[in-house]
C-alpha positions in Angstrom: -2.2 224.5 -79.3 -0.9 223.7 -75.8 2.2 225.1 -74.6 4.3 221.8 -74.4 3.0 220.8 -78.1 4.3 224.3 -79.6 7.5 223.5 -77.1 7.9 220.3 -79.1 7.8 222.1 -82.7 10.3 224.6 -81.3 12.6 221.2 -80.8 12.3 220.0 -84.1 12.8 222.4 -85.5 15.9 223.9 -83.7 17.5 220.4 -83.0 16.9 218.7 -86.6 20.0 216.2 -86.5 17.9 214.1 -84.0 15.2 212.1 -85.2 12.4 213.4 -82.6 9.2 210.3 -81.7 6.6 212.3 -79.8 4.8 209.8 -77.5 1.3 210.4 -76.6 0.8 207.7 -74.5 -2.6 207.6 -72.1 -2.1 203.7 -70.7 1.3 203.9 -69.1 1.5 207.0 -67.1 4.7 208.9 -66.4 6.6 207.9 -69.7 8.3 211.3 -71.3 6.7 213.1 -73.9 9.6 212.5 -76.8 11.8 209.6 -77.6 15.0 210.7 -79.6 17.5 209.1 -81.7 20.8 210.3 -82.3 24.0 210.3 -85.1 25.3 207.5 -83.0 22.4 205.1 -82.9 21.4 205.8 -79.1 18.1 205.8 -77.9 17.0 208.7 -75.1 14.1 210.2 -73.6 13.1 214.0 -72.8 10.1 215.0 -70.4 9.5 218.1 -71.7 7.8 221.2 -69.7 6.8 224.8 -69.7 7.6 226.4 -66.1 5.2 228.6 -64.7 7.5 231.5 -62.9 10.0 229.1 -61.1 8.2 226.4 -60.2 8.3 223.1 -62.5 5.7 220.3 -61.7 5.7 216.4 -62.5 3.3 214.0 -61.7 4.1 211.2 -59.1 4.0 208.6 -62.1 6.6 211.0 -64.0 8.9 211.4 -60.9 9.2 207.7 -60.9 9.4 207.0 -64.2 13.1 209.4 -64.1 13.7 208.0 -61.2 13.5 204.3 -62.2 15.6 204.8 -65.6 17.8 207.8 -64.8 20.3 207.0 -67.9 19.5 208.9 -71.1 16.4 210.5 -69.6 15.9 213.8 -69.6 13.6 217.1 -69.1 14.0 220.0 -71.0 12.1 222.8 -69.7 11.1 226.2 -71.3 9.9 229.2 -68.8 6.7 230.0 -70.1 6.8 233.6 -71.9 10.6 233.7 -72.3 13.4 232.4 -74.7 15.3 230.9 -72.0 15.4 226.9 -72.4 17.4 224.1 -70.1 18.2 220.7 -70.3 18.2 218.6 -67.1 19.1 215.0 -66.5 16.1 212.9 -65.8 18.3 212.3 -62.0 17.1 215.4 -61.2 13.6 215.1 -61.4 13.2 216.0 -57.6 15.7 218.7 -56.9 14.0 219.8 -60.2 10.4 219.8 -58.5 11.9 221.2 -55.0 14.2 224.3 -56.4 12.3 224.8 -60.0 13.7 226.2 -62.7 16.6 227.9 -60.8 18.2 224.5 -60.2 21.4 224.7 -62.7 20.9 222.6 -65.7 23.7 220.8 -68.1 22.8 222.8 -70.7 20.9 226.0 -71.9 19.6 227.2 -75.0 19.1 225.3 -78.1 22.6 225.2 -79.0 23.9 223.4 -76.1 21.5 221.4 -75.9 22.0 219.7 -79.4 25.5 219.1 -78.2 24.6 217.0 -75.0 22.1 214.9 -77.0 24.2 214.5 -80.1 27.1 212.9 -78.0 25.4 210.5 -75.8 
């Protein structure tokens, strides 16, 4: 199993009070890898990715898709071979791919990040 499909498990399962969609999607390049639904009937988006060391990459097409609909998008990123897990806003995308995983996110660990996405 790849590491941003075992990444997604991890999500359900830690984050169960959003309903998770997990979009494979091979004709419209760039769009994030989950659609979520929240308590209060909003729509959002998380990119989801497994940083190798520091560095996080995107794809062009994902760089503009954030860029292009920066409100409730987001990328939540896990650094491969540790517990440590951060939730960026999709706004970010290219401080995210210039500093990496350093970059401070608006929320960390599971925890948090079920707050952030259960009051948009």
């Amino acid at each position: 199993m790849k590491y941003e499909s075992k990444f997604y498990h991890e999500i359900k399962k830690n984050i169960p009070q959003i309903s998770w969609v997990r979009i494979e999607n091979n004709s419209l390049f760039g769009t994030p890898d989950l659609l979520g639904y929240n308590t209060n009937s909003t729509f959002f988006t998380v990119e989801l990715k497994v940083a190798k060391g520091n560095k996080v990459t995107f794809s062009p097409h994902q760089i503009a898709f954030h860029f292009k609909h920066p409100k409730n998008s987001f990328i939540c990123v896990r650094g491969q071979g540790s517990r440590s897990v951060k939730l960026f806003e999709g706004s970010k995308i290219r401080e995210l791919s210039t500093i990496g995983f350093k970059l401070d996110p608006i929320a960390e660990g599971f925890g948090q990040i079920s707050k952030v996405l259960g009051s948009l």
